[in-house]
Structure formats: structure tokens, C-alpha cells
MDTraj code that builds the backbone (N, CA, C; nanometers):
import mdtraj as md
import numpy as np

residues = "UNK UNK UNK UNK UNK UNK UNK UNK UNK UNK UNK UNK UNK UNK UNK UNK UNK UNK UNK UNK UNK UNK UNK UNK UNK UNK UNK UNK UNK UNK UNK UNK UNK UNK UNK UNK UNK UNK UNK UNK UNK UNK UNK UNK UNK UNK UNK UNK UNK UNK UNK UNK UNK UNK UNK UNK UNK UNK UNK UNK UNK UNK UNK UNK UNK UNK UNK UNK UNK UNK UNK UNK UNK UNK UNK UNK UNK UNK UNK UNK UNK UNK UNK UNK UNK UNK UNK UNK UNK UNK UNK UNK UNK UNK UNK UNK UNK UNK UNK UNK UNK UNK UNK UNK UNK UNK UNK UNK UNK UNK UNK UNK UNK UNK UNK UNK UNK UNK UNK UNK UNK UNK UNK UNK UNK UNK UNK UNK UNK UNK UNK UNK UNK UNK UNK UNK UNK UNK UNK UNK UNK UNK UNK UNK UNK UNK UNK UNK UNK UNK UNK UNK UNK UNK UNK UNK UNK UNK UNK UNK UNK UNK UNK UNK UNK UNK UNK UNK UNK UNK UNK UNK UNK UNK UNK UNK UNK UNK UNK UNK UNK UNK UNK UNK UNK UNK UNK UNK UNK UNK UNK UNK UNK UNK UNK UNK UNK UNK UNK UNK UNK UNK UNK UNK UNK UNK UNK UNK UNK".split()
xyz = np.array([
    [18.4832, 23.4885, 12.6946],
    [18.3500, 23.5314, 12.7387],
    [18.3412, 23.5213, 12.8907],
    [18.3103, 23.6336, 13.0061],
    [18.2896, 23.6205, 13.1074],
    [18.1989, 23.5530, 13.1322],
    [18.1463, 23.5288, 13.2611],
    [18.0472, 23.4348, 13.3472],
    [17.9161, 23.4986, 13.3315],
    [17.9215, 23.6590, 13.3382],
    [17.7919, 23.7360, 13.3043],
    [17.7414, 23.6534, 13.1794],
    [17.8344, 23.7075, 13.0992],
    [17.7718, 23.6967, 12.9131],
    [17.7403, 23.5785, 12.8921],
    [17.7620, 23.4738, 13.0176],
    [17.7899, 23.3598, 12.9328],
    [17.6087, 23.3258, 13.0020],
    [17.6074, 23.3482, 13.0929],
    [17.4136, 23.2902, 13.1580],
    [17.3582, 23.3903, 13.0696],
    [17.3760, 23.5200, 13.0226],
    [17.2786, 23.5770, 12.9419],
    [17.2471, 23.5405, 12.8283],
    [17.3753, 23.4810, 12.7659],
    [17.3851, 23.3727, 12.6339],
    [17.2812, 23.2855, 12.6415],
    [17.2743, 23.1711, 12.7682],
    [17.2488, 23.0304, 12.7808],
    [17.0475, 23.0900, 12.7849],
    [17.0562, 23.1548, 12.8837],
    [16.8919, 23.2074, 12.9094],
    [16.8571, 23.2293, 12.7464],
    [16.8771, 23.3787, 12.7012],
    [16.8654, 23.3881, 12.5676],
    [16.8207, 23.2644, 12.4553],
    [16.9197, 23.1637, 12.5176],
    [16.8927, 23.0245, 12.3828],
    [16.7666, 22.9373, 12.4670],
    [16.7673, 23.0199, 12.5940],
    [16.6609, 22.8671, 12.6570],
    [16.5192, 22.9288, 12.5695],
    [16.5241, 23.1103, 12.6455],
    [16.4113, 23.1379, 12.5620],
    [16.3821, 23.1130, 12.4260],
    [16.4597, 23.1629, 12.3181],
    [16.4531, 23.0943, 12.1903],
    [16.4242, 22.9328, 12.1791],
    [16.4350, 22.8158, 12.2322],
    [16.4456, 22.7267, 12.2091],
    [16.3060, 22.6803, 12.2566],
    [16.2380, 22.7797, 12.3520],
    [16.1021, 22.7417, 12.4594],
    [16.0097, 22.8030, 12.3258],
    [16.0120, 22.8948, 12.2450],
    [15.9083, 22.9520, 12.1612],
    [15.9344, 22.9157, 12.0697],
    [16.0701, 22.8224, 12.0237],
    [16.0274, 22.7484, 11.8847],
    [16.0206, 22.6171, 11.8967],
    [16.0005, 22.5441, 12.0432],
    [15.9057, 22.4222, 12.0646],
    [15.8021, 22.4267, 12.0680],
    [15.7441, 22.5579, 12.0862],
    [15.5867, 22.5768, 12.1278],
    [15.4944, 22.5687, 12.0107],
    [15.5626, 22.6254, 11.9035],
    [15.5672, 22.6325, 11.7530],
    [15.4157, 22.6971, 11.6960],
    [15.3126, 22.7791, 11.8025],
    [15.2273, 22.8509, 11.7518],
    [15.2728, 22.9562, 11.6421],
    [15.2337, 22.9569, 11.5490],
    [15.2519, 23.1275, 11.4614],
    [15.1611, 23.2038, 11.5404],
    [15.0519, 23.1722, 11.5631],
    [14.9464, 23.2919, 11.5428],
    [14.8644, 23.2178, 11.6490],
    [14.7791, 23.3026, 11.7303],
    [14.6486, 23.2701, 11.8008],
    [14.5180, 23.3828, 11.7212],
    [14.4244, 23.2991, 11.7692],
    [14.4011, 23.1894, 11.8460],
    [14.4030, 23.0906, 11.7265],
    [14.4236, 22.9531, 11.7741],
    [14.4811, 22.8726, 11.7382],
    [14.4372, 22.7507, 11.7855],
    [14.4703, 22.5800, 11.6768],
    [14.4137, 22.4857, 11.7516],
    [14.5543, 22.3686, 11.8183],
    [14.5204, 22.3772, 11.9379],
    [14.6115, 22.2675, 11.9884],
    [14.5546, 22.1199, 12.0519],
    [14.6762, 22.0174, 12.0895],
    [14.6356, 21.8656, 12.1051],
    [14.6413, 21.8607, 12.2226],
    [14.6088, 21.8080, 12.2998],
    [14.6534, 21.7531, 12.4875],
    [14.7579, 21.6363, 12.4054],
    [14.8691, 21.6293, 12.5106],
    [14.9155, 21.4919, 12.4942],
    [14.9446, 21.4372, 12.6079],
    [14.8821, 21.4632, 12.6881],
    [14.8793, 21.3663, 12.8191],
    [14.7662, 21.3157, 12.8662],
    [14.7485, 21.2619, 12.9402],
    [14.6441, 21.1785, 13.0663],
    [14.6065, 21.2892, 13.1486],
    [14.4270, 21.2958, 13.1609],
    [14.3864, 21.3823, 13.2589],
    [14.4499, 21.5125, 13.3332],
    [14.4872, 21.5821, 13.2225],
    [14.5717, 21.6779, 13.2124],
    [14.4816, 21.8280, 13.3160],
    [14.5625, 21.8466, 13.3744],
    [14.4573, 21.9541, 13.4748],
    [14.4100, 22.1184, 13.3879],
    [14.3229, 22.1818, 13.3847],
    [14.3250, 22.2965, 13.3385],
    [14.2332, 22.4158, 13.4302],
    [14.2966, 22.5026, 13.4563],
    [14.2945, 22.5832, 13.5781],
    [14.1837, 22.7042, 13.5243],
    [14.1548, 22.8048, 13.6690],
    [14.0632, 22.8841, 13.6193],
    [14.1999, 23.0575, 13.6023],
    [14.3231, 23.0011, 13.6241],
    [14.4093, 23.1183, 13.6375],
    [14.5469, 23.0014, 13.5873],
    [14.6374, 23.1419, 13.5269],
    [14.8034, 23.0421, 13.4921],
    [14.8601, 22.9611, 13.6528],
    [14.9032, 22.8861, 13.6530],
    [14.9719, 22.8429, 13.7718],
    [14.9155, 22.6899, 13.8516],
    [14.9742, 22.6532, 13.9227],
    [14.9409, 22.5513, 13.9699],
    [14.8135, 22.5539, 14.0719],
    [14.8483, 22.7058, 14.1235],
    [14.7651, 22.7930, 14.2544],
    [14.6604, 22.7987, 14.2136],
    [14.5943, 22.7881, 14.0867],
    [14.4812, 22.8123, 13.9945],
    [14.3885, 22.7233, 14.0642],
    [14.2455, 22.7375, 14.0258],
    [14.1422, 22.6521, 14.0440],
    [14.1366, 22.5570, 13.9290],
    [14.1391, 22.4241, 13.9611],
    [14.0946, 22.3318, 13.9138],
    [13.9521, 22.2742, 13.8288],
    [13.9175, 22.3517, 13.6975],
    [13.7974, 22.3054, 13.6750],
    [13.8084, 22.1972, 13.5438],
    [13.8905, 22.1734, 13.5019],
    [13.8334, 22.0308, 13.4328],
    [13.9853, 21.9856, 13.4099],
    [13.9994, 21.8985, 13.3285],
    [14.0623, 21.7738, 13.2431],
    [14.0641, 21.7676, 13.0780],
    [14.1748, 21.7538, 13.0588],
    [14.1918, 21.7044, 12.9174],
    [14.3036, 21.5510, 12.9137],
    [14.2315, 21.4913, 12.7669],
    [14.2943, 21.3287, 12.7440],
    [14.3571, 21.3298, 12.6215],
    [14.4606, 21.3426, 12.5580],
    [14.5198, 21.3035, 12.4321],
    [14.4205, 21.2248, 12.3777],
    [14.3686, 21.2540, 12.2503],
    [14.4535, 21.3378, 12.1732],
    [14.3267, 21.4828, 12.1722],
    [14.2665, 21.5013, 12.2597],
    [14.1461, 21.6506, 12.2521],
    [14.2169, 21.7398, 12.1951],
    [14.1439, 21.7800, 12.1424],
    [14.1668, 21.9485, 12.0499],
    [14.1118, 22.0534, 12.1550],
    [14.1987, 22.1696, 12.1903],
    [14.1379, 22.2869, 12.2481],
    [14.1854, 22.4103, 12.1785],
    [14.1188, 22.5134, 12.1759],
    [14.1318, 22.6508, 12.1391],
    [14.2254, 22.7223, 12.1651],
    [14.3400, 22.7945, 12.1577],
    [14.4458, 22.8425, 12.2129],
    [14.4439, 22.9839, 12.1640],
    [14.4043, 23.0843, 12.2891],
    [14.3996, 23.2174, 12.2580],
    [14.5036, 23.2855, 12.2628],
    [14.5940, 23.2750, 12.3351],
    [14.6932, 23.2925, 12.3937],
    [14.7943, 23.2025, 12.5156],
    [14.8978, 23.2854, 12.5758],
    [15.0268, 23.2290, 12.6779],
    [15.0904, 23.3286, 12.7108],
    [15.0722, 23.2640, 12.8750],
    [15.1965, 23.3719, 12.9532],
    [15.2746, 23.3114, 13.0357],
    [15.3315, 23.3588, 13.0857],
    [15.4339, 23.2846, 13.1933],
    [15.4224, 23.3567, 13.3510],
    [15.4252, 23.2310, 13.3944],
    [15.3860, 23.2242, 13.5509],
    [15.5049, 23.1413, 13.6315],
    [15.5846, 23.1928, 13.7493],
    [15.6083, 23.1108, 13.7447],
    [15.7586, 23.0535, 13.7392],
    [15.8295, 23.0968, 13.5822],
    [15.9098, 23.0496, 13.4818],
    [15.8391, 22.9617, 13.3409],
    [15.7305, 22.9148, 13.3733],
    [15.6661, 22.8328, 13.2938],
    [15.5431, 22.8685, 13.1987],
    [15.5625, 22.8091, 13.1466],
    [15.4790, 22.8422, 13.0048],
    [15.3303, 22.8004, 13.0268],
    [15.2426, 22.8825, 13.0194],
    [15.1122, 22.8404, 13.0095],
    [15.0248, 22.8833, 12.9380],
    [14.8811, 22.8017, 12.8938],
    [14.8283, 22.8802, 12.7157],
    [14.6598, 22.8852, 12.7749],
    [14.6408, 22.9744, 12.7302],
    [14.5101, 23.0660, 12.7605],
    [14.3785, 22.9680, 12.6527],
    [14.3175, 22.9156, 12.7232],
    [14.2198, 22.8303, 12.6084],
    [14.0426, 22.8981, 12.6448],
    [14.0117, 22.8303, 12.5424],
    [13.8441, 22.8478, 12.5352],
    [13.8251, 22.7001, 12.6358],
    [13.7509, 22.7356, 12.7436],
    [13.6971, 22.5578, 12.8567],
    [13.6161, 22.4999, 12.7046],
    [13.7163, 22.4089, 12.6817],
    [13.6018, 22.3213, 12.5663],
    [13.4195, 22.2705, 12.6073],
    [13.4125, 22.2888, 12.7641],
    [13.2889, 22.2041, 12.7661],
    [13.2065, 22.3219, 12.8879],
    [13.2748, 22.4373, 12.8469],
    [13.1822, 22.5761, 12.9397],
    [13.2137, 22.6747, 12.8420],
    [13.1310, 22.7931, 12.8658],
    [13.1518, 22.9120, 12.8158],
    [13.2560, 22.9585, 12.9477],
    [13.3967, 22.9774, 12.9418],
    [13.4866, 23.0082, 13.0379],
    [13.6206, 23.0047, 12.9712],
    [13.6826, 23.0908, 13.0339],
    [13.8192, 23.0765, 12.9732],
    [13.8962, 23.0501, 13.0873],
    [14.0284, 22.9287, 13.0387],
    [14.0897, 22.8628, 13.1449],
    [14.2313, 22.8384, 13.0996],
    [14.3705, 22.7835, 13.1550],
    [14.4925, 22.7638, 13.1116],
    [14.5183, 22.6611, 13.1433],
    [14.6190, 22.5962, 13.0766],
    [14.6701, 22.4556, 13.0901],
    [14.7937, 22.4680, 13.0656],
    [14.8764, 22.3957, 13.1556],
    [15.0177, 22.4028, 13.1185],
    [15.0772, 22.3940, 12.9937],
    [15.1765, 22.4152, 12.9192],
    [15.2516, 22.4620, 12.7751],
    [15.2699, 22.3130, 12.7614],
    [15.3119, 22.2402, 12.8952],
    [15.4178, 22.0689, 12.8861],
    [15.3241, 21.9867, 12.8170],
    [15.2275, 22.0109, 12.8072],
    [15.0799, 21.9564, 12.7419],
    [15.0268, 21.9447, 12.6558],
    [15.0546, 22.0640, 12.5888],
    [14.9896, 22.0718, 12.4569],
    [15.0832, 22.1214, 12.3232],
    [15.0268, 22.0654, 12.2350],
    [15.1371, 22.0883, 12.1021],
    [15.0498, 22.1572, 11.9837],
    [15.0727, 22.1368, 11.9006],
    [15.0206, 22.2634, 11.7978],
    [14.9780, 22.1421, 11.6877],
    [14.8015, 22.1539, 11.6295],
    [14.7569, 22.0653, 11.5858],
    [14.8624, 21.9990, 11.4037],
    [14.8762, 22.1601, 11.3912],
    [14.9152, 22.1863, 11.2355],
    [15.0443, 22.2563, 11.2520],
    [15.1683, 22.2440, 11.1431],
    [15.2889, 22.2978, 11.1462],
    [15.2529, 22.4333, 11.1059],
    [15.3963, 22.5124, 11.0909],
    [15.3402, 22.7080, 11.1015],
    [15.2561, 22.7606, 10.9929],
    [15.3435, 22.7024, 10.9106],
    [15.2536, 22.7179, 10.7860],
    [15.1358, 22.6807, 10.7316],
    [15.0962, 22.5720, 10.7787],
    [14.9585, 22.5618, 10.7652],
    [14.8652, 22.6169, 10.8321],
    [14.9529, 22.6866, 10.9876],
    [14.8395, 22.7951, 11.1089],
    [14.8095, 22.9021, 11.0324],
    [14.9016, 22.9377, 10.9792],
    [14.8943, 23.0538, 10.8835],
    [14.8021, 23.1194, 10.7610],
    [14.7679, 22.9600, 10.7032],
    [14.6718, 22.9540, 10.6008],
    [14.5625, 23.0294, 10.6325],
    [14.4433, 23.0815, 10.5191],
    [14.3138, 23.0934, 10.5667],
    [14.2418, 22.9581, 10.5751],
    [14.2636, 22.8995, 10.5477],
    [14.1680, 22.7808, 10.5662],
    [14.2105, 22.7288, 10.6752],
    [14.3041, 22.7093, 10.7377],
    [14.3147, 22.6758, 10.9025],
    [14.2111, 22.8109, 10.9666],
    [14.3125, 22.9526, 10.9275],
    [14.1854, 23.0355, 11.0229],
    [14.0600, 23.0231, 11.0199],
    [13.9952, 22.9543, 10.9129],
    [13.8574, 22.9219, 10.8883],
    [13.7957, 22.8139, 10.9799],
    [13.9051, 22.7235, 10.9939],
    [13.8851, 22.5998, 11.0608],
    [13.8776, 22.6547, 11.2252],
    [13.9193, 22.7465, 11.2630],
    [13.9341, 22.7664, 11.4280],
    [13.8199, 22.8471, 11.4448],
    [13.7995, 22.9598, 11.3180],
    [13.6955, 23.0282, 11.3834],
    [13.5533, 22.9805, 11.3806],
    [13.5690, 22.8982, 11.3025],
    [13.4178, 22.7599, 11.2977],
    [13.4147, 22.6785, 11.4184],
    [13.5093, 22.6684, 11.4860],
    [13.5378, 22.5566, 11.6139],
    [13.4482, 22.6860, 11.7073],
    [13.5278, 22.7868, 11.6785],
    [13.4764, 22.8540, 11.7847],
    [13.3414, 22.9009, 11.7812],
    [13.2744, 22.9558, 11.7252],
    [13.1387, 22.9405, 11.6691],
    [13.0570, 22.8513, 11.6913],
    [13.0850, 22.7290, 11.6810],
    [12.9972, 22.6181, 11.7109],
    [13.0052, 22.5491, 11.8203],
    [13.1661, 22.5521, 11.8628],
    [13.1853, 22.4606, 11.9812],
    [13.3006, 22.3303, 11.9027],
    [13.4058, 22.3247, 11.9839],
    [13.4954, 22.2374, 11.9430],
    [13.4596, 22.0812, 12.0182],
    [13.3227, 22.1016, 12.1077],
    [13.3308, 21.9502, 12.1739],
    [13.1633, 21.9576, 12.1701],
    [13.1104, 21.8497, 12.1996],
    [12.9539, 21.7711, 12.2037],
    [12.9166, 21.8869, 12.3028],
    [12.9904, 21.8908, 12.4301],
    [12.9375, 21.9863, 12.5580],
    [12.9247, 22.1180, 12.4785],
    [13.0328, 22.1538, 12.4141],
    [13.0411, 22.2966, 12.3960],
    [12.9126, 22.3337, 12.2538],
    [12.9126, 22.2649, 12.2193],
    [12.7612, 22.2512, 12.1399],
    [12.6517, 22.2957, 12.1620],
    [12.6305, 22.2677, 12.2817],
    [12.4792, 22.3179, 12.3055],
    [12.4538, 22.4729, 12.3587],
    [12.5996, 22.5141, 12.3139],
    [12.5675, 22.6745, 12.3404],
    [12.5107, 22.7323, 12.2770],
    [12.5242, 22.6660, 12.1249],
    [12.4887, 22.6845, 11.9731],
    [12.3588, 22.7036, 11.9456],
    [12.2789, 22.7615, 11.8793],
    [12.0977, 22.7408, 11.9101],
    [12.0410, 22.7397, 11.8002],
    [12.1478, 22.7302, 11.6217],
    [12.0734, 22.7293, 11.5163],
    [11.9963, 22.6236, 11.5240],
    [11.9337, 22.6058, 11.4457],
    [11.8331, 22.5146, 11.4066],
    [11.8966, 22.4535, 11.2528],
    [11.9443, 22.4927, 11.1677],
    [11.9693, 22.4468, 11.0684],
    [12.1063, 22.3843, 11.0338],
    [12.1584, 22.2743, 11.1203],
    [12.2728, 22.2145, 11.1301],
    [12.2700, 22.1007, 11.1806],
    [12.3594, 22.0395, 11.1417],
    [12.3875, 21.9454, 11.2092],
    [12.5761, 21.8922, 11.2018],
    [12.5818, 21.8141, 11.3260],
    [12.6602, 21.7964, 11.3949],
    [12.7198, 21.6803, 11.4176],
    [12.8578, 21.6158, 11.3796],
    [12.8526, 21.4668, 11.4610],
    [12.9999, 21.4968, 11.5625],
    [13.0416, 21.4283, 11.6484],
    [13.1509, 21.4316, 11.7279],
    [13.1894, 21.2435, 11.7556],
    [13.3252, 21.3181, 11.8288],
    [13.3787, 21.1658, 11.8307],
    [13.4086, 21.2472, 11.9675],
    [13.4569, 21.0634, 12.0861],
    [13.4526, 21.0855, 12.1906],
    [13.5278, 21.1545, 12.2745],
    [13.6403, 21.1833, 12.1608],
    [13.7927, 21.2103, 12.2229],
    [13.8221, 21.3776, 12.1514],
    [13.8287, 21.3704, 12.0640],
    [13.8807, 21.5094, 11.9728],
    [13.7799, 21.5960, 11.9265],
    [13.6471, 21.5880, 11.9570],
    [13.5337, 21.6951, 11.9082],
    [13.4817, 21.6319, 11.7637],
    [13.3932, 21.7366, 11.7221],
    [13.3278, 21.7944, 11.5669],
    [13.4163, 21.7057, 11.4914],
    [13.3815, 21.6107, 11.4129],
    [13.4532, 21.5808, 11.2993],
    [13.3771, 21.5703, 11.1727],
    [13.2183, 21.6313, 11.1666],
    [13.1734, 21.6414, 11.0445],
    [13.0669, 21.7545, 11.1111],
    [13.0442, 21.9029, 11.0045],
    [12.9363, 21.9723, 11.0319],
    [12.8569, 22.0250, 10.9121],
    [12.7319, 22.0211, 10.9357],
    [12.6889, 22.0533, 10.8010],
    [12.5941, 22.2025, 10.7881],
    [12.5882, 22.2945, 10.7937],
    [12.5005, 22.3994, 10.8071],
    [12.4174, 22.4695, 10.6674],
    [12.3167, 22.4990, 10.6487],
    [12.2507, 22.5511, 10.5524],
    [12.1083, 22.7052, 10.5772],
    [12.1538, 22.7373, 10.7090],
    [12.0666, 22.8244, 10.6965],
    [12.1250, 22.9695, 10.7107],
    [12.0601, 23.0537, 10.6684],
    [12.1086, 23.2031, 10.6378],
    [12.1678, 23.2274, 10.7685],
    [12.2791, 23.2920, 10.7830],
    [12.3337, 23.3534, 10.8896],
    [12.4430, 23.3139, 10.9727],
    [12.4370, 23.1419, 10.9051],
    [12.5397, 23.0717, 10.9233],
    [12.6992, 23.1048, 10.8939],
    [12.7830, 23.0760, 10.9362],
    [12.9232, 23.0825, 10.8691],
    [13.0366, 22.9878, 10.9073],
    [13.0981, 23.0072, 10.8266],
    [13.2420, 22.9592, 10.8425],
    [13.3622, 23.0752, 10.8320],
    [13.3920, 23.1191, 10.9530],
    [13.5039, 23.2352, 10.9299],
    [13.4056, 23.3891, 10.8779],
    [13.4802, 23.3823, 10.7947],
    [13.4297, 23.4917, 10.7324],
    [13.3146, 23.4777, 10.5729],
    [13.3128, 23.3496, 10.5888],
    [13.2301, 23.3157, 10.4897],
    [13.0523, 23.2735, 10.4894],
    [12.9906, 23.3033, 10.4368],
    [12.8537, 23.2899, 10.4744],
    [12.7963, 23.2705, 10.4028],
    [12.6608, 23.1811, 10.4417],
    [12.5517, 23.1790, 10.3624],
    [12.5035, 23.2668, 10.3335],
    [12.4617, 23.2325, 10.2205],
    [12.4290, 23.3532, 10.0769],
    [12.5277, 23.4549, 10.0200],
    [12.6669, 23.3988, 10.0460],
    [12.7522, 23.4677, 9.9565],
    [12.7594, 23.4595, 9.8276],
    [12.8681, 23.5028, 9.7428],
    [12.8435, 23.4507, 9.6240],
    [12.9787, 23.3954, 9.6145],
    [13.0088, 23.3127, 9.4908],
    [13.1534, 23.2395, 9.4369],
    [13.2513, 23.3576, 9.4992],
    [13.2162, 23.4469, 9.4006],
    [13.3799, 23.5438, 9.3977],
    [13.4229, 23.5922, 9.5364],
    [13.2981, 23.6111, 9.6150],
    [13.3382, 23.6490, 9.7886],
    [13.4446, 23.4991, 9.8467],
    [13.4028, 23.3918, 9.8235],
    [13.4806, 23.2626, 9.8133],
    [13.5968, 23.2623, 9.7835],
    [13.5703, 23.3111, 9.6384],
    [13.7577, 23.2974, 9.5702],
    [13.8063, 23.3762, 9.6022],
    [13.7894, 23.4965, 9.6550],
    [13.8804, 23.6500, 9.7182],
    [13.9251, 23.5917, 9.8635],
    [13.8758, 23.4876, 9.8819],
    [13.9275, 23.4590, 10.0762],
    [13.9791, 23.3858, 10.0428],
    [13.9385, 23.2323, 10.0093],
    [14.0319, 23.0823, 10.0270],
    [14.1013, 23.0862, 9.8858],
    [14.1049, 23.1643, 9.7823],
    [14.1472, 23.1149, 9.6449],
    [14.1024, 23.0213, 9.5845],
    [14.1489, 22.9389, 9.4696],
    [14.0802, 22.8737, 9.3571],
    [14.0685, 22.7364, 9.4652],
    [13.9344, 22.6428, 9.3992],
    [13.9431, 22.5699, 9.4979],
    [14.0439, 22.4505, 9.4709],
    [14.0284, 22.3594, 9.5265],
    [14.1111, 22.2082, 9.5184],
    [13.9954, 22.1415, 9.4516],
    [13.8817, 22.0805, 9.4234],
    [13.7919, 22.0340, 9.3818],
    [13.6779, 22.1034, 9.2927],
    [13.6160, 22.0811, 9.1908],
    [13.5131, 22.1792, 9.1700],
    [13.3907, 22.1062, 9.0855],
    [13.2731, 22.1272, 9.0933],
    [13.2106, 22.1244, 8.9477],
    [13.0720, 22.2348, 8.9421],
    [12.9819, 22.2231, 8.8712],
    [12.8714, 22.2323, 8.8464],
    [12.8363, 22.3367, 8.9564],
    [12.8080, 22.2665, 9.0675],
    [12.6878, 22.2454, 9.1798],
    [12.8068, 22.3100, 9.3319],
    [12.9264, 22.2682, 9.3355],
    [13.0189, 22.2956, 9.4473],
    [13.1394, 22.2932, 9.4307],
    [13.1691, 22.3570, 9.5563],
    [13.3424, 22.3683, 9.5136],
    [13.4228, 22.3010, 9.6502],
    [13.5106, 22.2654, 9.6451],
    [13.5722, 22.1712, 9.7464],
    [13.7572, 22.2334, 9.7871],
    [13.7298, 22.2594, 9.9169],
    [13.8988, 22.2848, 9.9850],
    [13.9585, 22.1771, 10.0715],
    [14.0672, 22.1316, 10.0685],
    [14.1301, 22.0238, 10.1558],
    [14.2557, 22.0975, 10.2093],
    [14.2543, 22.0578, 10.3285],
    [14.3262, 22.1571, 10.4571],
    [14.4256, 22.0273, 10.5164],
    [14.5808, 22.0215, 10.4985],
    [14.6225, 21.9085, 10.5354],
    [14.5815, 21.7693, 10.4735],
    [14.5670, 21.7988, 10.3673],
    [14.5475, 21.6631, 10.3138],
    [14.4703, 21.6237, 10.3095],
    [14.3496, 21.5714, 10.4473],
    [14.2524, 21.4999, 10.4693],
    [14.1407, 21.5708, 10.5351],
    [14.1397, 21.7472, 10.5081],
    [14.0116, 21.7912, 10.6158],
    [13.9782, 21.8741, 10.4860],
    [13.8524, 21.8374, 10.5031],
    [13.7285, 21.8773, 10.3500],
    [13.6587, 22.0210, 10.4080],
    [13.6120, 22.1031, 10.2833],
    [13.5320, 22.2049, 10.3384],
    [13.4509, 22.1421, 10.2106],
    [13.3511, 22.1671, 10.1803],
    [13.2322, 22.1805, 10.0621],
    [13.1569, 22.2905, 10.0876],
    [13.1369, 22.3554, 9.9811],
    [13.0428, 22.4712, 9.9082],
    [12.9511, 22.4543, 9.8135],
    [12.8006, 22.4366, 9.8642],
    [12.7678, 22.3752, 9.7409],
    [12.6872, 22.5269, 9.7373],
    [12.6262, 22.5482, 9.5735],
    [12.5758, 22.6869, 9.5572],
    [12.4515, 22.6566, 9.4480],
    [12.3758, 22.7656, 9.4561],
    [12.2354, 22.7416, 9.3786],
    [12.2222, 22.9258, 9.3457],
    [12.2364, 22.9338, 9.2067],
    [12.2649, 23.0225, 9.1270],
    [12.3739, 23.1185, 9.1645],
    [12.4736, 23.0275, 9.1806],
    [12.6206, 23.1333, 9.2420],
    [12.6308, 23.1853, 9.3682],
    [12.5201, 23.1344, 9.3858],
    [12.5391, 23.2118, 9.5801],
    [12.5754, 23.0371, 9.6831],
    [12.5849, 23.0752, 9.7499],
    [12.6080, 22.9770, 9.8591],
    [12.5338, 22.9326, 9.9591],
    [12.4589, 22.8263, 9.9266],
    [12.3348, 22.7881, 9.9906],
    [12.3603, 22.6839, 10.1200],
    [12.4802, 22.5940, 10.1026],
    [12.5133, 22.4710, 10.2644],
    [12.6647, 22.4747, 10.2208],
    [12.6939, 22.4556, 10.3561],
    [12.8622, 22.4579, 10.3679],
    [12.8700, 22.3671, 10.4591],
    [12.9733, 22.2508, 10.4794],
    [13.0250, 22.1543, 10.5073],
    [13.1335, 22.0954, 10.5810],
    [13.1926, 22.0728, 10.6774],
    [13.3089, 22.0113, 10.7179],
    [13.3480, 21.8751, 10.7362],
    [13.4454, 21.7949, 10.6956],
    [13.4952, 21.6810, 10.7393],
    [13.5990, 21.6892, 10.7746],
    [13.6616, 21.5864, 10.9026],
    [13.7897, 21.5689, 10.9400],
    [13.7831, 21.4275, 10.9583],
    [13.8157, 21.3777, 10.8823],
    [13.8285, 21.2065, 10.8928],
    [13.8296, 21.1851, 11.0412],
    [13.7860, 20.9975, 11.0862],
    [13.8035, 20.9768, 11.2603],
    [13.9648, 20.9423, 11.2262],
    [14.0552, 20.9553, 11.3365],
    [14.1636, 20.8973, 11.2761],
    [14.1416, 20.7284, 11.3792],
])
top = md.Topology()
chain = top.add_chain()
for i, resn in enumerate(residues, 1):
    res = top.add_residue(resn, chain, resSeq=i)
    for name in ("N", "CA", "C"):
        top.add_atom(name, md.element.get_by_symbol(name[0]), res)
traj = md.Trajectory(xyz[None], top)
């Protein structure tokens, strides 16, 4: 193998090896900070403006990534503005493995983050009246409860009925009477509770860890 073939080889495996550490399937998507006061810019690059910080273990929105640079950087929702901003790739990791990004009930889970707000700040963009909300200090939303018409989760909504339910997430994990119950990773709850087959309050938990 010449000297050409051989850096086109090595590049080739760096790239491959840079997009299956990054390990997104799909955006948008939820990722972790894992560092200390992690900078996040108003553009990719270092050259960027400086408008906030993230602390392991925060959850942020991940719309996308480009490269600036040589380096990897991921396009987020500003958890605590209506703004979109980037943070370096070295930073952040992917909340859930591929297959579970993949699921609908993860996509359910991001597009509810986004909807409501993945942090206390990003909350008050929100203006229903018929919800409620708790957060923890570090990682956002870890319980939401909503019950009024117009509400949703994803693609799911108040005043649907069961079968609009079972045609998106499938049969549930829990069921009786009164609601039906999905668990996402083990330990993150959705509840459906319904009053004559339609869908009257919908629910989230994510344990504190």
C-alpha cells in the first residue's frame, strides 16, 4: 500500500470511528453534558459568542452537527432561551443507545421536551394553564402532568381515542380499566388515563437518579 492510500485509509477510519462515538441515530435528539461549565456558543466554533453553560449530567436537545474547524459540533435548542446554540461534540454523549433513539416512545419523549421546555427556565415559554410541572436542579422535567384539550405528547393528544394510541406506541407495558402505561428504558413512565376511550390526562415520570 502506498503512502497516498495509506492517510486516505487512516482519515476514512478516523471519520468512521468519530460518527460511531457520537452514536446519535436520528435528530433531533436527547443528549448529556459531561463536563463542568461547559461553554455553548451562539455559532459552531470557538470564535462563537458565548451565551451560556452546561454541568453534567443536563439534558439538552440535539438538532443537529457540523464541523468547524476539523471538529465536531451539535446544534441544540438554548435550554434556558428560545435560541438556538452549539456546543462542542467532546461534551456531550447520547442520553439512550441507538435503538432506543429510534423507538417511538423516545421520539415522544423529545418532542414533549420540546414542547414544554426541557429545563425550569425553558418553561415559562409554555402558557397552558392545565399542567403541571416538577424539575430537578441539574437535568430538567422529571415529572409532567397535563389534562387539558390541546395538549400533547408527540403526536398524541388529548381527546384521542385508545386505537389512535395503539397505532403509534403499540400494546402497552401496563394496563387496566381506567389507563394504560409505557416504560421507556426501564424506568421512564408515560400514563394514559381515559374516560370513555378517549384520553382525558397524560403523564410523565423519569425517576431523580
Amino acid at each position: 500500500m502506498n503512502r497516498i492510500n495509506l492517510v486516505i485509509l487512516i482519515a476514512l477510519l478516523l471519520v468512521s470511528f468519530s460518527e460511531g462515538a457520537e452514536r446519535f441515530a436520528t435528530f433531533p435528539a436527547l443528549g448529556r453534558c459531561t463536563g463542568t461549565r461547559v461553554r455553548y456558543r451562539d455559532s459552531p466554533g470557538t470564535d462563537g459568542e458565548i451565551i451560556g453553560r452546561l454541568n453534567s449530567p443536563e439534558r439538552v436537545i440535539i438538532i443537529g452537527k457540523t464541523i468547524k474547524g476539523g471538529d465536531l459540533w451539535y446544534e441544540i435548542e438554548d435550554p434556558r432561551a428560545e435560541a438556538i446554540a452549539f456546543v462542542s461534540g467532546k461534551y456531550i454523549e447520547p442520553v439512550f443507545d441507538e435503538r432506543t433513539q429510534k423507538s417511538e416512545l423516545c421520539r415522544m419523549l423529545v418532542s414533549m421536551f420540546q414542547t414544554y421546555g426541557i429545563t425550569k427556565d425553558k418553561t415559562m415559554f409554555y402558557n397552558g394553564s392545565k399542567i403541571e410541572i416538577e424539575h430537578t436542579d441539574d437535568a430538567g422535567i422529571f415529572q409532567l402532568d397535563v389534562w387539558e384539550k390541546g395538549c400533547s405528547f408527540g403526536d398524541i393528544n388529548i381527546g384521542d381515542d385508545k386505537e389512535k394510541l395503539r397505532s403509534i406506541l403499540g400494546e402497552p407495558d401496563n394496563t387496566n380499566n381506567t389507563q394504560w402505561q409505557y416504560v421507556l428504558d426501564g424506568d421512564i413512565i408515560f400514563t394514559f388515563r381515559f374516560k370513555g376511550g378517549i384520553i382525558s390526562h397524560m403523564s410523565y415520570q423519569w425517576p431523580q437518579s
